[in-house]
C-alpha positions in Angstrom: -54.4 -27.5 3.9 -53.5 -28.3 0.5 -53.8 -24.7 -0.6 -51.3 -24.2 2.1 -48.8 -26.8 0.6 -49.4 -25.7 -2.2 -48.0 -22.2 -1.6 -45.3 -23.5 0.6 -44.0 -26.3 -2.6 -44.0 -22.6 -5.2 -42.3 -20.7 -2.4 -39.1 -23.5 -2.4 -39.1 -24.2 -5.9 -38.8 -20.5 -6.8 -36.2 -20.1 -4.1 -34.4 -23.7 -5.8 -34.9 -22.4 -9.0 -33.1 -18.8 -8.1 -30.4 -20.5 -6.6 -30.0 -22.9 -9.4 -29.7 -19.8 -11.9 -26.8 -18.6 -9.4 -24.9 -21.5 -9.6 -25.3 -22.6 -13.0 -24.4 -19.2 -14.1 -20.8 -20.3 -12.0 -20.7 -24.0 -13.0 -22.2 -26.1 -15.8 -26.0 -26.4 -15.3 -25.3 -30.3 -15.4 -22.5 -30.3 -12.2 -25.0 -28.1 -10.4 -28.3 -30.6 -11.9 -26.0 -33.6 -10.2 -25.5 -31.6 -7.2 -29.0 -30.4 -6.5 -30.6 -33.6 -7.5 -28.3 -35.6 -4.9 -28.8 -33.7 -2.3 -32.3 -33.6 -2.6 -32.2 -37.4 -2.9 -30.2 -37.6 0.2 -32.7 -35.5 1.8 -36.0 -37.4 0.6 -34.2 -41.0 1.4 -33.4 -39.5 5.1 -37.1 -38.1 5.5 -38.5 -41.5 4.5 -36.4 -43.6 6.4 -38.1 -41.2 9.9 -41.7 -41.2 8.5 -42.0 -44.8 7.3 -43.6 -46.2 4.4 -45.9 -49.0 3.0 -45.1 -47.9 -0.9 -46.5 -50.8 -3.4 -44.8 -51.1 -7.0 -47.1 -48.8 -9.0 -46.3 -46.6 -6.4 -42.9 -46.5 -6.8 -43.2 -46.7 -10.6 -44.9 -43.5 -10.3 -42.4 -42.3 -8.1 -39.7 -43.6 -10.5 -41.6 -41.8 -13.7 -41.9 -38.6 -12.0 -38.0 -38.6 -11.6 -37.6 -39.0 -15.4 -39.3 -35.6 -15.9 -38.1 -34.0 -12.9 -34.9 -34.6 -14.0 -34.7 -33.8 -17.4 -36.9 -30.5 -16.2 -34.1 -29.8 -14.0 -31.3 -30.1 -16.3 -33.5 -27.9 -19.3 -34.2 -25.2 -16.5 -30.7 -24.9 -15.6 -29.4 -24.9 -18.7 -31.2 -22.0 -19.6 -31.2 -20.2 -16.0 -27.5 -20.2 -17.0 -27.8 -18.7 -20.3 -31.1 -16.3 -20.4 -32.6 -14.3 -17.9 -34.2 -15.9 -14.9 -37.8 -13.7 -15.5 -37.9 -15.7 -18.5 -36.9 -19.3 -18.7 -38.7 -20.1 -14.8 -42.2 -18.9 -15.9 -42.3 -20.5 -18.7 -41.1 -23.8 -17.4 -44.4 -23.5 -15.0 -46.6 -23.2 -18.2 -46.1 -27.2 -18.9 -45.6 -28.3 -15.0 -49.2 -27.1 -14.6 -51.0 -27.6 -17.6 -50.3 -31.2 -18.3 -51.6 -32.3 -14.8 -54.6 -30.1 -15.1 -55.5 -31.7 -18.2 -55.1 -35.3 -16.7 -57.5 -34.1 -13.8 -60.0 -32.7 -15.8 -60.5 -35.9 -18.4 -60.2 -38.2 -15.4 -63.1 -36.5 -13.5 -61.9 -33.7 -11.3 -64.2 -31.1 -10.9 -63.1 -27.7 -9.2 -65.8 -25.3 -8.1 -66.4 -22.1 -9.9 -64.1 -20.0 -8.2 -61.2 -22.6 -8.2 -62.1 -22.9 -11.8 -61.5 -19.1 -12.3 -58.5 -19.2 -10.5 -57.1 -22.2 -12.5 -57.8 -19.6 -15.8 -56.6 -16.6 -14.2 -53.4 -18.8 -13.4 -52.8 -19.5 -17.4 -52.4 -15.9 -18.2 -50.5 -14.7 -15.0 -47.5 -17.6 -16.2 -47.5 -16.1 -19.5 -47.5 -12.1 -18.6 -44.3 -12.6 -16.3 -42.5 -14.7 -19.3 -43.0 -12.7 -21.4 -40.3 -11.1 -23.4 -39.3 -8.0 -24.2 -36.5 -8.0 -26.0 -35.0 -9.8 -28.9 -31.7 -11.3 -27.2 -30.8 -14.5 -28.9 -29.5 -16.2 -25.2 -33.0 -15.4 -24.2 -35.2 -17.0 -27.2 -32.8 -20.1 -26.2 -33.7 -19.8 -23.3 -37.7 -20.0 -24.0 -36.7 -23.1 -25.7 -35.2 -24.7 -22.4 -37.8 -23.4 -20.5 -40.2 -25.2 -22.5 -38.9 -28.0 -22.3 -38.2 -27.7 -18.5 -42.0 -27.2 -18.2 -42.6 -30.8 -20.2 -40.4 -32.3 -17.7 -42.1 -30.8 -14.3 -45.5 -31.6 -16.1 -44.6 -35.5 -16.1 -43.2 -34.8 -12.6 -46.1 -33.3 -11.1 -48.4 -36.1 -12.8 -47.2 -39.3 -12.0 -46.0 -37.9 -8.1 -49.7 -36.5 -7.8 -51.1 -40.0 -8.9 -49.2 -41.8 -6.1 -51.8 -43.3 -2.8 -51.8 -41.9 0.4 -50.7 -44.2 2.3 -47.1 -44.5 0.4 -45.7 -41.9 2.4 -42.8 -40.6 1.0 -41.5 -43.3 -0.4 -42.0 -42.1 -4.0 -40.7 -38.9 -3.1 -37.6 -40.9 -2.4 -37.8 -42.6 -5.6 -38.4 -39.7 -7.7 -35.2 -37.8 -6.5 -33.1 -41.0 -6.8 -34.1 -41.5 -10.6 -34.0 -37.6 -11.3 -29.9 -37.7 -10.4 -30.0 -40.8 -13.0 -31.3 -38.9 -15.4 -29.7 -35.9 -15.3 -26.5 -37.7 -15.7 -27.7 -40.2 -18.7 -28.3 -36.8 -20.6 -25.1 -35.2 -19.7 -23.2 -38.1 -21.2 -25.8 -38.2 -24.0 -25.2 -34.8 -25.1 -21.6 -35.0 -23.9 -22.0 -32.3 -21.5 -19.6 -32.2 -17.9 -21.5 -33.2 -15.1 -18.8 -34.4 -12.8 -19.4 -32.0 -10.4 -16.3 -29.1 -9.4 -15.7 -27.1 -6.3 -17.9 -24.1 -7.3 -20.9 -26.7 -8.2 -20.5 -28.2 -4.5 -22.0 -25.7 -3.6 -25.4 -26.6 -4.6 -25.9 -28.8 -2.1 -27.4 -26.2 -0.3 -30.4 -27.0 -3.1 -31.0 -29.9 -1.4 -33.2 -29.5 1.4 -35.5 -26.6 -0.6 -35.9 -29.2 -3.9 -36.9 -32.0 -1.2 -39.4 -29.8 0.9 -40.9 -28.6 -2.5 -42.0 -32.0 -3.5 -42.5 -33.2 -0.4 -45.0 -29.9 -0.1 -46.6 -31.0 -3.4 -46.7 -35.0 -2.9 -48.8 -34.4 0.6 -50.7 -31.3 -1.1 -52.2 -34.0 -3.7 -53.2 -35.8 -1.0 -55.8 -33.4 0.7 -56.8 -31.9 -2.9 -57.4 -31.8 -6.6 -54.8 -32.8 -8.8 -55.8 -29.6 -11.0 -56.0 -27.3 -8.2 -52.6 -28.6 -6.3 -50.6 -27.8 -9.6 -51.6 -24.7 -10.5 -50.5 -23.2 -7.2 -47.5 -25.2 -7.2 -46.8 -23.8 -10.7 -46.4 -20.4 -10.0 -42.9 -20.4 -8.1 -41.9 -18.2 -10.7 -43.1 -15.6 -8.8 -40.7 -15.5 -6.1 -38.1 -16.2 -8.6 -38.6 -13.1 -10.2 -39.2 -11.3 -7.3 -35.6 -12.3 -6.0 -34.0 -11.9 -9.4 -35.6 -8.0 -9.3 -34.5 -7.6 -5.6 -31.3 -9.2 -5.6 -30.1 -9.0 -9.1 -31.6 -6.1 -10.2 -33.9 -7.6 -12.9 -36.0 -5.2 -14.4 -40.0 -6.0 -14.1 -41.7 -5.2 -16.6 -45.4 -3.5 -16.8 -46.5 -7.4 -18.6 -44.7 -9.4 -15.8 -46.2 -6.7 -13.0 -49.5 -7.6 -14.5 -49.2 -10.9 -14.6 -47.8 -11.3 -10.9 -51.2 -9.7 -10.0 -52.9 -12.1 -12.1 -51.3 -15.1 -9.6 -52.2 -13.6 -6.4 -55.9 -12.8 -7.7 -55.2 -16.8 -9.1 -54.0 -18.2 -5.5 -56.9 -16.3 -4.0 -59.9 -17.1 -5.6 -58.3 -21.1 -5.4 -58.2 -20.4 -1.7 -62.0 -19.2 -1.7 -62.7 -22.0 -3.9 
């Protein structure tokens, strides 16, 4: 089951994460951060008001923490989804949202079984091979900057969301998404940036429901699995983002990023096996 959330939370971020790069390509990445983030918040406060919750305070200050990085890896993604190519600045963002929980799982006592444990290594590699860049376009080593950074963000996002109970059903879901629109706009005023959102960055509403089922998707995920494991698969919805941005864009692959797309389904599988 969670190998099955997993896959479905990297299936909607890369889809998010496409459609992010569209918008913010139209828009500033801030109007469409605002307009994503909300509409996923909408979304997450709706779900949790149906499901029900019994969240306790460290719960929602988990929930409240993940939004910080979620947000500001929002904002860092789009920002360079709008100015470099998408087959560069999404894998690399998936670098930091995985490692930094599987390095909190590991010192805190998780233990994956040997094939889980190659797939986690295999994973590593197969991130790096599709960011990997080929040329020397100035717009695009920004944009391994922001994608860096973005990766920092989902890191803290993924930790602190994975480290909320069970029984707090989606509650810090909720909280996450609400504090994520905070955030983007504190650092839109901070770095005097528009976020204000216009009529193209409306638009991104449509966001809403695939950044909310991602979580969602990973928050239950955590719950039926290891930390370590649950990450890694989430972390490699770069996949389908540059499998869209190939198909519908016309984004060359390249022999690395072919590689390493191999590399994450021989990753996914021997997790699964695990």
């Amino acid at each position: 089951m969670a190998i099955v959330l997993s896959l479905l939370s990297a299936l909607a971020y890369g889809v998010s994460d496409f459609l992010g790069g569209i918008f913010a390509k139209r828009s500033t990445p801030w109007q469409v951060a605002v307009v994503g983030q909300s509409s996923s918040a909408v979304c997450a406060v709706t779900a949790t008001c149906v499901v029900g919750w019994h969240a306790g305070s460290s719960d929602l200050a988990a929930g409240a923490i993940a939004g910080l990085g979620g947000g500001a890896g929002v904002a860092f993604l789009y920002r360079g989804l709008a100015t470099a190519r998408m087959g560069v600045v999404a894998p690399l963002s998936a670098v930091g949202a995985a490692l930094l929980p599987v390095v909190f799982g590991l010192i805190t006592g998780e233990r994956p079984s040997g094939l889980a444990t190659a797939g986690i290594i295999a994973a590593f590699p197969a991130i790096v091979l599709i960011s990997k860049v080929i040329d020397d376009d100035p717009a695009h080593r920004g944009g391994v900057v922001d994608g860096i950074l973005a990766g920092l963000g989902f890191g803290v996002l993924f930790l602190f969301l994975g480290r909320a109970s069970a029984d707090s059903g989606l509650a810090p879901l909720a909280m996450s998404q609400l504090t994520s629109v905070l955030t983007v706009i504190a650092m839109a005023i901070a770095l005097r940036q528009a976020w204000v959102p216009d009529r193209t960055a409306v638009r991104a509403v449509v966001m809403g429901p695939l950044g909310a089922s991602a979580q969602g998707a990973f928050l239950y995920a955590t719950h039926h699995g290891l930390l370590s494991v649950v990450s890694v698969i989430s972390s490699l919805y770069p996949a389908s983002t540059v499998l869209l941005a190939a198909v519908l864009l016309r984004e060359r692959i390249h022999r690395a990023q072919a590689l390493g797309l191999a590399l994450a389904a021989l990753a996914v599988s021997l997790v699964a096996l695990g």
